[in-house]
N, C-alpha and C positions, 0 to 999 in steps of 0.2 A: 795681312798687309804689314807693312814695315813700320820701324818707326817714324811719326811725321815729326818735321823742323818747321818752322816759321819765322817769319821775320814779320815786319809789318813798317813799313813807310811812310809817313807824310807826304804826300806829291808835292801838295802844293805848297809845301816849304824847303822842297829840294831844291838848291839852287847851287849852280857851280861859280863862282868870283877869281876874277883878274882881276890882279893888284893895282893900282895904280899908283898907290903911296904905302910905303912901307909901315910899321908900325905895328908896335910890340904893347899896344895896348890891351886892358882887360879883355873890351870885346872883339873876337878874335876878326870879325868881320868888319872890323875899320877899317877905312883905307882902300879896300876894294871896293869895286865897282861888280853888280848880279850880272849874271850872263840868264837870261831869260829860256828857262827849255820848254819844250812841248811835245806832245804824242808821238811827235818825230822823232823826238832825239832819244827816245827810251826803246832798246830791241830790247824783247824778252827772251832771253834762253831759258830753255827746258829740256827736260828727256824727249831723246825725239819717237819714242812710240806715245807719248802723252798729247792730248790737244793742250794750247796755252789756256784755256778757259778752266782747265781741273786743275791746274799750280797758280795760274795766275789770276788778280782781278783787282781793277780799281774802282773803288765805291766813293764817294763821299769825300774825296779827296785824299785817300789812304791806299797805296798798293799791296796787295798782300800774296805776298810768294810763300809756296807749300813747296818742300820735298821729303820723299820716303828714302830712309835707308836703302830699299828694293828696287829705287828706281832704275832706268838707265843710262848712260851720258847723255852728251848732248846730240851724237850723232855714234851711227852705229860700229863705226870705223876709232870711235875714240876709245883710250885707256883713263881716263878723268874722272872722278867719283859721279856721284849724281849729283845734280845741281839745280836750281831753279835761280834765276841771275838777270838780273837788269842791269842789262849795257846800255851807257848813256853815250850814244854818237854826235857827230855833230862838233865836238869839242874836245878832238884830241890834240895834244900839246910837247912841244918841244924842248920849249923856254920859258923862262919867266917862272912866274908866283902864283901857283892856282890855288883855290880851294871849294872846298865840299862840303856844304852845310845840308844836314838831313836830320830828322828825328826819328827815331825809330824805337822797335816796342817788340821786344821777346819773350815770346809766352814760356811757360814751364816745359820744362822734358826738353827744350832743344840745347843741344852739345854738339859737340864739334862741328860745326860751324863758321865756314866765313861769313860777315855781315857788311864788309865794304873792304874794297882794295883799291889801290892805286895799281894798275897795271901797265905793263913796261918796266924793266931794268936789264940791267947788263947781264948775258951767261953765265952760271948757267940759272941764275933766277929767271922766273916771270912776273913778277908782282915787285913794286917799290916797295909795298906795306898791304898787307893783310890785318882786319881786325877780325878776331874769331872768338866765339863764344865756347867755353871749356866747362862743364859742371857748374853753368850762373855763372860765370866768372868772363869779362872781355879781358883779351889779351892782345897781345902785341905780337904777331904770328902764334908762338907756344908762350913765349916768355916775354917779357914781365907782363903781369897781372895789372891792367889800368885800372878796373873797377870791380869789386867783388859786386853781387845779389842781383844780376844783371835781367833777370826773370820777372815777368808779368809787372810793369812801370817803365813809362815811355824817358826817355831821354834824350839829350839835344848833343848832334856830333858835329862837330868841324874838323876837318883833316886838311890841314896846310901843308902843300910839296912845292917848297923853292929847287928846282933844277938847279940853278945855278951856283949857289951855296951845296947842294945836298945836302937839304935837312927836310924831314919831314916831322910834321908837329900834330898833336892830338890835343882836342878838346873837349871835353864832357862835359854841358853844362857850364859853357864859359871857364872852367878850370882848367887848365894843362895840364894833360897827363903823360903826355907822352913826348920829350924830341929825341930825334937821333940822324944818323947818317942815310940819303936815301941808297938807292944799291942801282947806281950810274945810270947813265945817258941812254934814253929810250925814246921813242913815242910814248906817250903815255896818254892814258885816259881810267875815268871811273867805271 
């Protein structure tokens, strides 16, 4: 068998926020208002010769998604790596001030890796922002480096995408680690 990736989620602290007030305070989640999700709003993508029950599973309020180097896409008509991925429906966006609060927890051996994307932007991208895990290390698609030793110890993410502005913003632990330019007008969702 291949190598396996993991990621591991907090459900019940995933919460996606509309802004209602603006504000560039410490805690990144001022000013927003929680947009409440449920069982609904979370599709599981996987390889599709896999059942959801062998990559995915939520226990105790923790989602934990598995995939292997060996897997296969999502469908058997795709050219896309293997992936195991929770899409969060229900709450895809046009405008305005969203953001993404999750905790999450990466065991050892997983690299290369995405762990959360904003998807949606202009051609020929698909993704406003990718976070990917490289050798313990998140990054910011390849480059730059937000946090080295990223392996076995949980941490707290928020990812703010103002549309309007285009900037997207990173949080690790209430810290800023990341702004920059998003990459234009999409549909977007997590």
């Amino acid at each position: 068998m291949g190598q396996l990736w993991m990621f591991y989620l907090i459900g019940l602290k995933l919460i996606i926020l509309q802004v209602s007030v603006r504000s560039e305070a410490v805690d990144p989640t001022q000013g927003f208002a929680p947009v409440p999700l449920h069982n609904s709003n979370f599709k599981v993508q996987k390889p599709y010769d896999v059942a959801v029950n062998k990559r995915y599973s939520f226990v105790n309020g923790v989602h934990k998604l598995r995939v292997y180097s060996t897997d296969k896409p999502l469908s058997p008509d795709s050219h896309t790596l293997p992936r195991t991925e929770i899409r969060v429906t229900g709450h895809d966006y046009t405008s305005g001030v969203w953001q993404f609060e999750g905790y999450g927890y990466v065991p050892s051996g997983t690299s290369g890796v995405s762990i959360m994307q904003v998807f949606g932007a202009r051609p020929p991208s698909a993704s406003t922002l990718q976070l990917r895990v490289y050798d313990s290390s998140l990054t910011y698609y390849r480059s730059p480096v937000l946090l080295h030793n990223m392996h076995n110890r949980w941490f707290r993410l928020n990812v703010i995408h103002d549309t309007d502005a285009s900037i997207v913003k990173v949080y690790i632990g209430r810290v800023l680690k990341f702004k920059g330019s998003a990459r234009g007008h999409a549909s977007h969702y997590f």
